[in-house]
C-alpha positions as CSV (number, residue, x, y, z in Angstrom):
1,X,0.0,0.0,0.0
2,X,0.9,3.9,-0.8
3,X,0.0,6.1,2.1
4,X,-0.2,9.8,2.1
5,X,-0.6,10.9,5.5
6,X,-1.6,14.7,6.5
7,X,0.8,16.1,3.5
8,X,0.4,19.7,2.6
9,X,1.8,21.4,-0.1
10,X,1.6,25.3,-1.4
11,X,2.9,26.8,-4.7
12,X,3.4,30.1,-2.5
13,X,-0.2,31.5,-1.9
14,X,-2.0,28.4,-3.7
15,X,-2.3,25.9,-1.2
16,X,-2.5,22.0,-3.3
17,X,-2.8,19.8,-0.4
18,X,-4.3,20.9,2.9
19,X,-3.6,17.9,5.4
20,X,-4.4,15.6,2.0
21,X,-4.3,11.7,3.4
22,X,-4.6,8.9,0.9
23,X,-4.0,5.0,0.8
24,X,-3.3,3.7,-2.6
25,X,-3.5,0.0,-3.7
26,X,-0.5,-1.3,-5.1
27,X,-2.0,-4.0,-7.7
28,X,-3.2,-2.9,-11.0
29,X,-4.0,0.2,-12.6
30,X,-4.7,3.3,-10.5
31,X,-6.6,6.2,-12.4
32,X,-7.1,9.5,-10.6
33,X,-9.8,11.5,-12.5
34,X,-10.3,15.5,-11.7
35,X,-10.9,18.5,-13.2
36,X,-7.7,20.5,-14.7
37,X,-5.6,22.4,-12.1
38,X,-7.3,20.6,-9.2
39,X,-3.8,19.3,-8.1
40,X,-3.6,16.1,-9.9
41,X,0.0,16.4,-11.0
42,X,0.9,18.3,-8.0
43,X,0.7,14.5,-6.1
44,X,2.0,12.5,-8.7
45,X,5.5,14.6,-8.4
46,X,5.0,14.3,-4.5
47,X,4.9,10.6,-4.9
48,X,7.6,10.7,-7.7
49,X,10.0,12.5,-4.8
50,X,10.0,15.7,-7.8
51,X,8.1,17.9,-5.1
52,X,8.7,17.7,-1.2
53,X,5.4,18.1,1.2
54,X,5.8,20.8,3.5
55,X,4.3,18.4,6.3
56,X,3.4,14.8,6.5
57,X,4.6,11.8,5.3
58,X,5.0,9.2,2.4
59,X,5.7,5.6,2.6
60,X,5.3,2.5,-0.1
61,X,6.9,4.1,-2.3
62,X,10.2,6.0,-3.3
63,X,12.6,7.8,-6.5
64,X,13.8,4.3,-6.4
65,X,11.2,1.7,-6.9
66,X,9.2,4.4,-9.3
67,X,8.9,5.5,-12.6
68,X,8.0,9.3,-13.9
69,X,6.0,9.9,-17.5
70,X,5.5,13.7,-17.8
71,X,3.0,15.7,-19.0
72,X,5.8,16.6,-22.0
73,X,7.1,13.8,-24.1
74,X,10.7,15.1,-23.5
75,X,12.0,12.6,-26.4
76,X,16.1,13.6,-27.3
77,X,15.8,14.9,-31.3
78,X,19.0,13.3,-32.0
79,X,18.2,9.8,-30.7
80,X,16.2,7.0,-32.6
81,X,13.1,5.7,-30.7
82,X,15.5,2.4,-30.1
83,X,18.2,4.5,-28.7
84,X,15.9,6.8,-26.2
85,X,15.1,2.6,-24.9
86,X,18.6,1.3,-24.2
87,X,19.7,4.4,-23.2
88,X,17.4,4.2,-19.7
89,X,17.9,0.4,-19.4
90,X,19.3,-1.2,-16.4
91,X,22.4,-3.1,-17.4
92,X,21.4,-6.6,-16.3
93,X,18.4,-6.7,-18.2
94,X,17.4,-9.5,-19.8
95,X,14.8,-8.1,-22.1
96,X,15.1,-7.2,-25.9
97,X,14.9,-2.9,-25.8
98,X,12.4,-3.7,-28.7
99,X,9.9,-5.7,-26.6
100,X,8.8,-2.4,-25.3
101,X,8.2,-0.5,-28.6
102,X,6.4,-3.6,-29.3
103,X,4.3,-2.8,-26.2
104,X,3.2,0.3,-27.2
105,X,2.8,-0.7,-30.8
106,X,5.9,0.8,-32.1
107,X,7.3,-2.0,-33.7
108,X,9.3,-1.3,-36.8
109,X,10.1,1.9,-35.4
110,X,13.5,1.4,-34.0
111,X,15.5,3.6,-36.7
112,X,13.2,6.6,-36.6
113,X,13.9,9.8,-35.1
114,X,11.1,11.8,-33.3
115,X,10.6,14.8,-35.3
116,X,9.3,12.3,-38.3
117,X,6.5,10.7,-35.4
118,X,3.2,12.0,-34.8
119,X,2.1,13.0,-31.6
120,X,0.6,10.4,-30.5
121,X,3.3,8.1,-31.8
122,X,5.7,10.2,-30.0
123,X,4.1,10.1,-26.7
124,X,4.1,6.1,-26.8
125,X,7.6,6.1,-27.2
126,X,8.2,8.7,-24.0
127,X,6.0,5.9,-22.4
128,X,8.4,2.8,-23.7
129,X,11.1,4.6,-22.5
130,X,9.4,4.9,-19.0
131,X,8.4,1.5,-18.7
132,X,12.1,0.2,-20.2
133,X,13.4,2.3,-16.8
134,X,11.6,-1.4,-15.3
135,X,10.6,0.4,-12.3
136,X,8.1,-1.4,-9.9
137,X,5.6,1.6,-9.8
138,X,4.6,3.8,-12.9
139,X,3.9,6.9,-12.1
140,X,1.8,8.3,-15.9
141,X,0.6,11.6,-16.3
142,X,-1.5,11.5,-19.1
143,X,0.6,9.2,-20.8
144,X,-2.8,8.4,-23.7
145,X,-2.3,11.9,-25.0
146,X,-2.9,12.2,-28.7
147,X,-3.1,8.1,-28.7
148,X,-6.6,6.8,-30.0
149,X,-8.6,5.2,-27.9
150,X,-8.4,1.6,-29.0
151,X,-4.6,1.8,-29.5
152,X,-4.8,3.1,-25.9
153,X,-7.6,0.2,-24.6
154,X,-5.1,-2.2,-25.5
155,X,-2.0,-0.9,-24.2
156,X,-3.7,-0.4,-20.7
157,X,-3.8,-4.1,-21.0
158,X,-0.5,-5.1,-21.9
159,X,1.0,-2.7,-19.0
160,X,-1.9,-4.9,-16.8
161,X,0.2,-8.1,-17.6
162,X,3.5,-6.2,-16.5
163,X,2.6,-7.3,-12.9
164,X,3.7,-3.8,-11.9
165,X,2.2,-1.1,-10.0
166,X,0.3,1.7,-12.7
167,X,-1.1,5.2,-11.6
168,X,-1.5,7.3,-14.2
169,X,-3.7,10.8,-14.8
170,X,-6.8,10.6,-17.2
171,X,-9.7,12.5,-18.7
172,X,-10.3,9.8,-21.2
173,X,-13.4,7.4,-20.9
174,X,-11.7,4.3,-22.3
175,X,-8.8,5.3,-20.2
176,X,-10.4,5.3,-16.9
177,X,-12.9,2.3,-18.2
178,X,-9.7,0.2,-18.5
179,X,-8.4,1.0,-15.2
180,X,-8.9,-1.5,-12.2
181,X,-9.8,1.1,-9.9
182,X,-10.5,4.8,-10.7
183,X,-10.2,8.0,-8.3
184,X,-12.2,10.9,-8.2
185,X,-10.6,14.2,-7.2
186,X,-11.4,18.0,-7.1
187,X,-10.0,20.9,-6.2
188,X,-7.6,23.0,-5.2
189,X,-6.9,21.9,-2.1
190,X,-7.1,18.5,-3.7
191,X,-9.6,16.0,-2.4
192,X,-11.3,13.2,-2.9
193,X,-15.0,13.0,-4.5
């Protein structure tokens, strides 16, 4: 289990999380559904260790068991969708680099640079390279972005058979419909629905 426990946060007068608690399952996929600027990505970062609470505490999770898809695809211009894979992996891996553009239905796209991918082919591949990093929790914020909905129906299941911990930001219907467990929040100061 993820806790939050009585965590508050302020970006200076704008307070994000007021005394915010929250217990988070660790199996399966994790959607946390709000409106925009209610502090969604605000608590992935917290859990990501990007942003420190002023107060409270986190535990079940740490920068070192846990994965970090931004908002912004942040793909290197220079490096082949291959290259931005092996050049997160761990060194004692044992799995091809191309089984994860295969994952997210890149396959055959291992020579290609990212300024000839669409947008929505460009944000699978900032995904590969986040789930190459073979983290135990995946933290995604909007990682579907640009990706249709079918191609993103079937990748949520494909990360389900990962046997790794998934919580990832959504407004998308199939999305949250594919999740095992969705979360409702609103805000700011973020809360549960």
């Amino acid at each position: 289990m993820i806790r939050i426990e009585n965590a508050c946060f302020a970006y200076g007068e704008k307070v994000i999380l007021d005394h915010f608690s929250l217990a988070l399952e660790t199996q399966g996929i994790t959607a946390l559904q709000g409106p925009s600027a209610c502090g969604k990505t605000t608590l992935l970062r917290i859990l990501a260790g990007l942003e420190q609470p002023e107060s409270g505490s986190i535990s079940g999770i740490s920068p070192k068991n846990s994965a970090f898809l931004f908002q912004e695809n942040r793909l290197l211009p220079w490096r082949t969708a291959l290259q931005h894979i092996k050049d997160v992996r761990p060194r004692n891996s044992a799995v091809d680099p191309g089984t994860y553009l295969e994952l997210v239905e890149l396959a055959g796209e291992g020579g290609t640079l990212p300024g000839s991918l669409s947008g929505g082919m460009g944000r699978r591949l900032a995904l590969a390279r986040c789930l190459a990093l073979e983290a135990p929790i995946l933290l995604l914020d909007e990682p579907f972005t640009g990706v249709d909905r079918e191609r993103a129906v079937r990748i949520i299941d494909r990360l389900r058979s990962l046997d790794r911990t998934v919580i990832l930001i959504s407004h998308d219907e199939a999305v949250l419909t594919g999740a095992d467990r969705v979360l409702e929040l609103e805000g700011p100061p973020l809360r549960c629905k």
